[in-house]
N, C-alpha and C positions, 0 to 999 in steps of 0.2 A: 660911354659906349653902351650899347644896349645888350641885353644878353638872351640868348633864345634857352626858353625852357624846352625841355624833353620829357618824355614820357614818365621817366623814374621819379619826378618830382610834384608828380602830380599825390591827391588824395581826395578823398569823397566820405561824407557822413552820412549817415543815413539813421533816421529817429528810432527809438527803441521798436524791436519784433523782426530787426530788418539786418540780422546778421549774418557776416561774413566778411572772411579778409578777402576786402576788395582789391581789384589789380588792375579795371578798366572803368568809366566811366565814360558816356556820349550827354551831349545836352543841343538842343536846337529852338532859337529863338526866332520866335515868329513872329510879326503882324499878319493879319488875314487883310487883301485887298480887294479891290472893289472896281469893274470895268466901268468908266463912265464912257466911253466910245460913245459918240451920235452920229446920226444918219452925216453921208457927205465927208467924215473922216476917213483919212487914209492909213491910222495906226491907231494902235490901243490909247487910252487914257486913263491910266491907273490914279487910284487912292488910296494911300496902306490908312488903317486903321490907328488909332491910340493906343490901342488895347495890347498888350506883348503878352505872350504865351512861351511859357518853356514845356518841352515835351523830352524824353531821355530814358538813360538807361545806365544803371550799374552793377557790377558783377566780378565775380570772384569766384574761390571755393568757399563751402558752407561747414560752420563748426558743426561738429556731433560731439556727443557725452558729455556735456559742461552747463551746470546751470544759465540760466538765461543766451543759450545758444542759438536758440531756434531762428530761421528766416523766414518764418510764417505766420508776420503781422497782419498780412493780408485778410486773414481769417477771424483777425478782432472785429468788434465794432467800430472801430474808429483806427481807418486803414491810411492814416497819413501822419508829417512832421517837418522837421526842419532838414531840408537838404541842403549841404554845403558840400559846394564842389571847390575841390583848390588846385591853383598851378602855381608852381614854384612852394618851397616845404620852409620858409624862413632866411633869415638872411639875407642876403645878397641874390638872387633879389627874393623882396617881401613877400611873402603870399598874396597872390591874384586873386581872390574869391568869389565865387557867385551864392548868395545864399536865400532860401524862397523857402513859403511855406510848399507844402507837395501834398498830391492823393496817389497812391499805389494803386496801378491798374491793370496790374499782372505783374505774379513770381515766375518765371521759367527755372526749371531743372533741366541738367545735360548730364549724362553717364556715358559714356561709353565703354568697353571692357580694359583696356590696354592706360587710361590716362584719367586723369581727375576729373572726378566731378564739381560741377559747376553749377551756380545759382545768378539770375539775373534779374536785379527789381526796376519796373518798368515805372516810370512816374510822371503827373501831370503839375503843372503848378499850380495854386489852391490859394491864392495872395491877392487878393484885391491890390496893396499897396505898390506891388510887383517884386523883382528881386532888391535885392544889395549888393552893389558890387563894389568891389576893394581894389582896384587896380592898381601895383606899383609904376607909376611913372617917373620916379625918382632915376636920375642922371649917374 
């Protein structure tokens, strides 16, 4: 029987410079396509591409006062790493993985007065090989 993950069992890494305890993660895969319609057709004629692109975001609150805290790798020279996004935390069922090389293309900060502030690292994929994916399909 198959089991549906939920939110709480998710979790996300993110390469060193790029801290905070995360609480959300998005990711979205892409092929880019291509109209081939000719004259005399009456509907589109699409071609997706080879090529897969991840594009995404993950976010949290940000540590203060603690060596190696900061969520401001953006500002190294070398703004990227391994992202691993995961659904389901072990067990029953196994961790679901997606894991790719990434480039950081914006940090967002959120404050507002009354509730916590927030940190959000925006990332592109950077993997020629493309991702790795782990999917538990086990029964």
């Amino acid at each position: 029987m198959s089991t549906l993950l939920i939110g709480s069992d998710g979790d996300a890494s993110l390469p060193t410079g790029y801290k905070a305890v995360l609480n959300t993660f998005s990711a979205t895969l892409t092929r880019s396509t291509q109209v081939l319609t000719g004259f005399g057709d009456t509907g589109h004629r699409r071609r997706a591409s080879g090529v897969l692109d991840i594009t995404g975001s993950a976010g949290g609150t940000p540590y203060h006062n603690a060596s190696g805290s900061s969520p401001m790798g953006i500002t190294a020279a070398a703004t990227g790493g391994t992202v691993t996004l995961t659904l389901g935390k072990g067990g029953t069922p196994a961790d679901s993985t997606l894991a790719f090389e990434a480039v950081f293309s914006s940090v967002a900060f959120s404050s507002t007065q009354d509730a916590t502030q927030t940190v959000t690292f925006n990332f592109e994929m950077n993997d020629s090989d493309g991702p790795t994916v782990a999917w538990d399909e086990t029964a």
